[in-house]
GUDO-579761 format. One record per residue (C-alpha): x, y, z. Coordinates in steps of 0.5 Angstrom, whole numbers, padded with zeros to 4 digits, always signed. Layout:
<recs>
XYZ ...
</recs>
This chain:
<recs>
+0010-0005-0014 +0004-0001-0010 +0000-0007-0009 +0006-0012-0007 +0008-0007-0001 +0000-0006+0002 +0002-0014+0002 +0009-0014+0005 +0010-0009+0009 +0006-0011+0014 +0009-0018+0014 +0016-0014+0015 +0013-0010+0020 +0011-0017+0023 +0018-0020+0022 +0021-0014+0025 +0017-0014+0032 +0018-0022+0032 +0026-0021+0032 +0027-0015+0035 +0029-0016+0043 +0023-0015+0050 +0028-0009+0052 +0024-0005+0045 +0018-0007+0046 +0017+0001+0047 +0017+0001+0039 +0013-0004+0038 +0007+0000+0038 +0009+0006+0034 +0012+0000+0029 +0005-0002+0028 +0002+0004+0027 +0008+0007+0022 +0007+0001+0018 -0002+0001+0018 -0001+0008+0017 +0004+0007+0010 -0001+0003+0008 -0007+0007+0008 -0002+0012+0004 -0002+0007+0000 -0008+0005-0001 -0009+0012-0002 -0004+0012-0009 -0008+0005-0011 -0015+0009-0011 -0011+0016-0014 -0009+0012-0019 -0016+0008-0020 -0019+0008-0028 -0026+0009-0026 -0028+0008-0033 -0025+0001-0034 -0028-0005-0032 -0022-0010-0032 -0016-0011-0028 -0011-0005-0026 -0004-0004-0023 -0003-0012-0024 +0004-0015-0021 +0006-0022-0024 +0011-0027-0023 +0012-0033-0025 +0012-0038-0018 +0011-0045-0019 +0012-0049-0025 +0012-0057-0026 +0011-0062-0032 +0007-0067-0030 +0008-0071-0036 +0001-0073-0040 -0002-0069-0035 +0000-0063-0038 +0003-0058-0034 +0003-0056-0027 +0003-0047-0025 +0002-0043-0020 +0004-0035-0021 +0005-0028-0015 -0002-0025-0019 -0005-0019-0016 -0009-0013-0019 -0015-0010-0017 -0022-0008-0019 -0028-0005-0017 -0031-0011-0012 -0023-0011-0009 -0021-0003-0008 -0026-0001-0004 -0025-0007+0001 -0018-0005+0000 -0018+0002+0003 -0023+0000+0008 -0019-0005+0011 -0013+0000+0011 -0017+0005+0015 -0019+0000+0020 -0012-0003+0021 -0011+0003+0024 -0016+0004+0027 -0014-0002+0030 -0007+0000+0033 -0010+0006+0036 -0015+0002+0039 -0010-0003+0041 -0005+0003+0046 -0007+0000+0052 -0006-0007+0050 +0000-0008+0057 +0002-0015+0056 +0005-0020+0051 +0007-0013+0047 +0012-0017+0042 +0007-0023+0041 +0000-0018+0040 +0003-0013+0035 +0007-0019+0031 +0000-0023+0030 -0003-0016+0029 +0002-0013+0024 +0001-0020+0020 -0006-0021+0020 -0006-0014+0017 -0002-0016+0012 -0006-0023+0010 -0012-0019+0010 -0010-0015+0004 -0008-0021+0000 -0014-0024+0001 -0017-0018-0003 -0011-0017-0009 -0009-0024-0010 -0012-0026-0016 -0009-0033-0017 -0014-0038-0014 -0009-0041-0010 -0005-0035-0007 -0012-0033-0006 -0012-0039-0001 -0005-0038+0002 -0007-0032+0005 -0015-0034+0007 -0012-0039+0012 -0006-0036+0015 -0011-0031+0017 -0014-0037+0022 -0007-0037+0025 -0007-0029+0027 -0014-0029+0029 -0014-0035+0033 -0008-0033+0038 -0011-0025+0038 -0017-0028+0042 -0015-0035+0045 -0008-0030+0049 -0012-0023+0050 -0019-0024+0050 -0025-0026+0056 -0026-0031+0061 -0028-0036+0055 -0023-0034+0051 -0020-0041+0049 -0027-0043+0047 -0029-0037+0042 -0022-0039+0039 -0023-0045+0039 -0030-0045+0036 -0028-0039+0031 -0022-0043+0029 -0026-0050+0027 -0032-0046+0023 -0027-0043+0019 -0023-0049+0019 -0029-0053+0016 -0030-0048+0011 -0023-0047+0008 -0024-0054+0007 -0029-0054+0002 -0026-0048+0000 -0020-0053-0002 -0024-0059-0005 -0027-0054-0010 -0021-0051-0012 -0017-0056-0014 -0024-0059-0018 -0022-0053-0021 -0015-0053-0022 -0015-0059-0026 -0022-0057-0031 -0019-0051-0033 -0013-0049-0038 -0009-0042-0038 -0010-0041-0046 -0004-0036-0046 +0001-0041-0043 -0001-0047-0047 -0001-0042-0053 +0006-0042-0051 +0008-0048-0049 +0004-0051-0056 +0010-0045-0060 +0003-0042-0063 +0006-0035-0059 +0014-0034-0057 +0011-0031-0050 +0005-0029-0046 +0006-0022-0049 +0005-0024-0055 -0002-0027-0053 -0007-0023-0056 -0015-0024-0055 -0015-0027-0062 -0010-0033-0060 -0014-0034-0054 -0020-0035-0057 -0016-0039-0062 -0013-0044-0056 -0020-0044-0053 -0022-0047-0060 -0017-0052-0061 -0019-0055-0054 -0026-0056-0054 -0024-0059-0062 -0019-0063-0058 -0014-0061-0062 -0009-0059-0057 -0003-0065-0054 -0005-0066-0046 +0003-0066-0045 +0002-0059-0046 -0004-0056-0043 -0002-0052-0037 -0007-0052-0032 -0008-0045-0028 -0011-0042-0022 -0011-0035-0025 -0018-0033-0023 -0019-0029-0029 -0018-0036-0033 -0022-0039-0028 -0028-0035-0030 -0028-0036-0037 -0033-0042-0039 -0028-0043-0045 -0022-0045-0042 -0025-0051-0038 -0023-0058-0042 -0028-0061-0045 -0028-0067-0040 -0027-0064-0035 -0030-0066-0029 -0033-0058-0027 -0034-0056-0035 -0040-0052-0035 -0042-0057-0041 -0042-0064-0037 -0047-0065-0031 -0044-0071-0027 -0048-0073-0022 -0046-0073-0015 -0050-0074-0009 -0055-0073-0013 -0053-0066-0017 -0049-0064-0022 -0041-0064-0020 -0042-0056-0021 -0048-0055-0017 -0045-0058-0011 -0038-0055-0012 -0043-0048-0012 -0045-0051-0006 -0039-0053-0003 -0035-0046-0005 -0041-0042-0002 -0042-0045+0005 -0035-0044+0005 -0036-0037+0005 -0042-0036+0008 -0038-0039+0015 -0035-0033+0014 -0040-0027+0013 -0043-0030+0016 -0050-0034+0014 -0055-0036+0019 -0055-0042+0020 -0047-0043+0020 -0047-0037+0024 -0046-0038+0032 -0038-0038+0032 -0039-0030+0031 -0043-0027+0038 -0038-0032+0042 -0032-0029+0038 -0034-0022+0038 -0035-0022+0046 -0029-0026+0048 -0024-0021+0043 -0021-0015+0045 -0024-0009+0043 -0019-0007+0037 -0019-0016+0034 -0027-0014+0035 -0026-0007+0031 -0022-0011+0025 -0026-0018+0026 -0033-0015+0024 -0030-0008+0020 -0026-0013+0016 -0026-0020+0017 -0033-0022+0015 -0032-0018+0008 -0028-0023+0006 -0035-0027+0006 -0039-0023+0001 -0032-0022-0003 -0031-0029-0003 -0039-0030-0007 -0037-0025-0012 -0029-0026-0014 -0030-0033-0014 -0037-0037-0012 -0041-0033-0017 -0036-0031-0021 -0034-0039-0024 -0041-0042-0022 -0045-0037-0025 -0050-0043-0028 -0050-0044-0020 -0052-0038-0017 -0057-0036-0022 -0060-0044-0021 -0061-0042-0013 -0062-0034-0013 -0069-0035-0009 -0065-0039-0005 -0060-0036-0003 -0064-0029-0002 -0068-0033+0003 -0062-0034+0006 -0060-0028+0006 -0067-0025+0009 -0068-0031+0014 -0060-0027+0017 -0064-0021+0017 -0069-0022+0021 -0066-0028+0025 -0060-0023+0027 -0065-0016+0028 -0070-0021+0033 -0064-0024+0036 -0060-0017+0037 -0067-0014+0040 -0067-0020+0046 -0059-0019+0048 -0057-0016+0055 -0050-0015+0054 -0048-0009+0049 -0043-0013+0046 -0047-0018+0044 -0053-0015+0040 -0048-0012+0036 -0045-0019+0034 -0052-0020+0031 -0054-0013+0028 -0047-0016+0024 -0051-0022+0022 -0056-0019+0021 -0053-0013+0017 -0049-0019+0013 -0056-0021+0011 -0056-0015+0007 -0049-0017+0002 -0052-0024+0001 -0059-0021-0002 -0055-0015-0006 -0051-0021-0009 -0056-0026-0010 -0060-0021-0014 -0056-0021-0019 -0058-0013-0021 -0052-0008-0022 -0056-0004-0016 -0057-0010-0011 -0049-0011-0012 -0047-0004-0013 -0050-0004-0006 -0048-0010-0003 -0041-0008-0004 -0043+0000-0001 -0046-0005+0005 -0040-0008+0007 -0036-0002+0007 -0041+0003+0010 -0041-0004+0015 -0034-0004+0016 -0034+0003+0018 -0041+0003+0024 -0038-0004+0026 -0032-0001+0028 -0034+0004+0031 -0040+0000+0035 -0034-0004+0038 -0030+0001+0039 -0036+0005+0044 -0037-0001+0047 -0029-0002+0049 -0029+0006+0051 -0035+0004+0057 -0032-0004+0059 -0025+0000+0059 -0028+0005+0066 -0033+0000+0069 -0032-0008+0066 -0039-0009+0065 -0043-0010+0058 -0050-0010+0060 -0055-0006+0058 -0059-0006+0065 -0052-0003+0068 -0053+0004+0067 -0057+0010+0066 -0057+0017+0065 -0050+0017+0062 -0051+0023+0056 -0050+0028+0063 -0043+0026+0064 -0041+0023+0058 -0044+0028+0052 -0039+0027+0047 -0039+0020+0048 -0046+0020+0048 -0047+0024+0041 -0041+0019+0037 -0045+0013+0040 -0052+0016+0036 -0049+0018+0031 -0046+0010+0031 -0053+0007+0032 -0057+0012+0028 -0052+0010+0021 -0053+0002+0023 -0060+0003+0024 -0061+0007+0017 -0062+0014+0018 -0061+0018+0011 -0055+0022+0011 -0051+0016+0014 -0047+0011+0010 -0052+0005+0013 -0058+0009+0008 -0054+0008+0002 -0053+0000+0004 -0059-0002+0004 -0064+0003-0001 -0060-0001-0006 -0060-0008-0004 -0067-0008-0004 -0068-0004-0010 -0063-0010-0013 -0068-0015-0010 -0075-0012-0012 -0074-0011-0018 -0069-0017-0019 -0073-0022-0025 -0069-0028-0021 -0073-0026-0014 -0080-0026-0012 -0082-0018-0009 -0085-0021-0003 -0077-0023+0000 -0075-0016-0001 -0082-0014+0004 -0079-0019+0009 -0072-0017+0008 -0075-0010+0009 -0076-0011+0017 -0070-0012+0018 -0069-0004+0018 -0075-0004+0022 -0072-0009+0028 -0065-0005+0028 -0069+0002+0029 -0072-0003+0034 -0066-0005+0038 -0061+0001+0037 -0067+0007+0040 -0069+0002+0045 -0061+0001+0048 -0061+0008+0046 -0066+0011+0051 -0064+0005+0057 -0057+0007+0057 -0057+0014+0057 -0063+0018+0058 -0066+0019+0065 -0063+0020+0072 -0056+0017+0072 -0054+0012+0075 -0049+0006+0074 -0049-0001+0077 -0044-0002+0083 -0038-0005+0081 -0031-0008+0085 -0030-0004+0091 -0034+0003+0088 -0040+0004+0091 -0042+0009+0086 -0040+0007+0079 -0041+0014+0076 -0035+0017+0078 -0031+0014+0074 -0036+0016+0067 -0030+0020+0065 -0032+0023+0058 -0028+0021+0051 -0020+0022+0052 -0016+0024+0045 -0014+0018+0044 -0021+0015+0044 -0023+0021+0040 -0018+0020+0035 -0021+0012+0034 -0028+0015+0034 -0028+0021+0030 -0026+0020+0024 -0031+0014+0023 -0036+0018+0025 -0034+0023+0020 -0033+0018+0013 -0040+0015+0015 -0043+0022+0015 -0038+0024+0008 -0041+0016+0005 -0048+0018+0006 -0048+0024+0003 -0043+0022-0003 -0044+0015-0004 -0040+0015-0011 -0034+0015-0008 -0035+0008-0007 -0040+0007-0014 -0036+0010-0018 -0030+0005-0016 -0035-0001-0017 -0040+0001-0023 -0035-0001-0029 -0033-0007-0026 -0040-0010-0023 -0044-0008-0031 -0038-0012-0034 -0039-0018-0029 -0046-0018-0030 -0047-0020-0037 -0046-0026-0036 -0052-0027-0032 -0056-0023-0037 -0062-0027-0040 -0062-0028-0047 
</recs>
């Protein structure tokens, strides 16, 4: 039930300040905050109760949800699946951290109360289904009503051009949710679920009964077309979905068969659909521009969420489901994705290192560090994906706090640009060392979490026999470019004599630096503290994911 609960609660929570009456919108805040920090306490139980040793699914809930006979087309099932793994519990806790990082930051949110923590209480809940859903279709339920949430998040509380960034948000997500679809329903209809059709043939009573010799059993009987189609169960179970054994022999995605369409085999361009359809959201240059448009124009906490959160669905989504069912796929274009990849390293540090407004260059340190996952990934090494999921969490944590230190100084002078102050380390000290510690973490100082991140995706990369070693060298860049930007924002904004850009009716501007408050401080703090703590004990997060990323592996290995 654990799993359930980091699902459902929130979604309660949401429905619960939806119904509640404005006169009680004094409570809506400390709902959210009750319901995000149960989550945490229960993501903490799934990573108490986590077997590190174990490289399969654990602490899995299912039920029995759709199901409809389809005559000769066999049988039609989907199931409530969700478990977790070594790819999904980090992601898991990360997401439960920010979430409450997220309604702290979100205390002086003073309009629309009742809308704002009801989108906010369902998003968090939408988010930690995308990362336990293990039923394809489930997976995609909760991957678009994401969109809903986010879109109203930015369109009703963001900047000047807030309905644009909404708009372009939702519409470059919307396209990538459609490829998405295409490729999913390709596959529903390639694929069996052995243990149902096992069932529904009487070869077992139940799918308890199901052992790994009767799967094996079925998976022969349908590549020797014993198997009557009335009683073929087509599933969206991930697990089944990965298995090349359970695609039907004339299935129009069967890794066996190469249709040609467009001028490429029907798996590489269902590799290719299912990609771009991620990539929009990590996201990948060149799919990439709807990203600094949102980050600008969203409230300081949906910025917080949007990069510590949202865009690992991204780089989940290339290694729960793009890789994992098209690993012929993924192993044909390894140079090209790393190309990809390192082109958003150096795309986004250069571009980071031309921006003005704060706000912006993080966006693109965001694209650029994103960068990172896909070379991790496409490496196809247990050290480069080890790194890339470290990479998202670490990211999740910096990105969080850059945002974060961005809201507290538009919060006293509304002004982003970099050339608008001077000198701020004299009265904001401890503003000042929080914001080093956030900007020496990204740009990869050693002891801090973004070190760990990009040590291993490129020692992934170099030695990867997919990958030529010149890309890791071009790749390698991108943390001399980050150095870049970081120190130089660093010097420009708070060393020298003080001085802050004139604004609205105050003639000196540095009257209203109040160093950090304790609410800012308890956003700050603790994620300053975990990335010093991930830096210097990265195996919490690789013990997690080591089992599960040498399992996953074998299916690349060259024979």
């Amino acid at each position: 039930m654990v799993l359930s609960l980091l699902i459902f609660l929130p979604l309660a929570g949401s429905l619960l300040v939806a119904t509640l009456p404005e006169s009680q919108k004094a409570y809506f805040r400390w709902i959210a905050l009750v319901v995000t920090l149960a989550d945490l306490v229960l993501a903490g139980f799934a990573y108490a109760a986590f077997d590190r040793a174990s490289a399969g699914y654990q602490l899995l809930e299912k039920a029995d949800w759709i199901t409809l006979s389809l005559g000769n087309l066999g049988i039609a099932s989907i199931d409530y699946l969700v478990g977790v793994d070594g790819f999904s519990l980090p992601l898991v806790v990360l997401s439960a951290v920010v979430m409450v990082i997220g309604v702290v930051a979100s205390w002086n949110i003073t309009h629309r109360l009742k809308a704002y923590y009801a989108l906010y209480l369902l998003l968090t809940g939408t988010i930690m289904g995308c990362f336990l859903a293990l039923d394809f279709f489930l997976f995609f339920l909760f991957f678009e009503f994401m969109l809903l949430p986010m879109y109203f998040l930015i369109g009703l509380w963001g900047g000047p051009r807030r309905e644009y960034a909404s708009i372009k948000f939702f519409l470059y997500t919307l396209l990538g949710s459609l490829l998405i679809l295409l490729v999913m329903i390709g596959l529903y209809l390639s694929v069996m679920d052995p243990v149902s059709t096992a069932v529904a043939a009487g070869l077992v009573p139940d799918a308890s009964a199901a052992t790994d010799e009767v799967i094996r059993a079925m998976q022969t009987y349908l590549q020797n077309g014993q198997v009557n189609p009335a009683q073929i169960v087509h599933t969206f179970d991930m697990r089944f979905l990965a298995d090349g054994g359970n695609y039907l022999p004339d299935a129009f995605l069967n890794p066996a068969a190469e249709p040609i369409v467009l001028g490429l085999p029907a798996r590489m361009l269902a590799f290719w659909a299912i990609f771009i359809g991620f990539a929009i959201k990590l996201p990948i240059v060149p799919v990439h521009t709807w990203l600094p448009d949102a980050h600008v124009e969203a409230p300081t906490p949906v910025s917080v969420v949007l990069a510590g959160v949202l865009l690992k669905i991204g780089g989940y989504g290339f290694l729960r489901i793009a890789w994992s069912f098209f690993p012929d796929g993924a192993a044909e274009y390894a140079q090209t994705l790393a190309g990809l990849g390192t082109l958003s390293i150096v795309y986004g540090g250069l571009n980071a290192l031309a921006q003005s407004d704060v706000k912006k260059l993080i966006a693109y340190s965001s694209v650029s560090h994103m960068g990172f996952v896909l070379l991790g990934v496409a490496s196809l090494t247990a050290e480069g994906i080890n790194g890339a999921i470290y990479q998202m969490v670490s990211h999740g944590v910096l990105s969080a706090m850059l945002f974060l230190i961005v809201g507290v100084l538009y919060d006293r002078t509304h002004d982003r640009r970099i050339d608008s102050y001077r000198g701020l380390i004299q009265p904001m000290p401890q503003y000042t060392v929080l914001t080093a510690v956030a900007f020496f973490g990204s740009l990869g100082l050693p002891g801090f979490s973004g070190f760990v991140g990009e040590l291993f995706t490129l020692m992934g990369s170099f030695q990867s026999e997919w990958l030529p070693g010149w890309l890791t060298a071009v790749a390698a860049t991108g943390i001399l470019l980050a150095a870049a930007y970081f120190l130089w924002t660093l010097q420009r904004m708070f060393f020298g004599p003080t001085w802050v850009r004139p604004f609205d009716n105050h003639h000196d501007g540095t009257a209203v630096l109040a160093d950090l408050t304790a609410r800012e401080k308890l956003m700050l703090v603790p994620l300053g503290v975990m990335a010093l703590i991930l830096g210097l004990f990265p195996n919490l997060v690789f013990d997690l994911s080591g089992a599960t990323v040498a399992q996953w592996l074998v299916k690349f290995a060259v024979e």
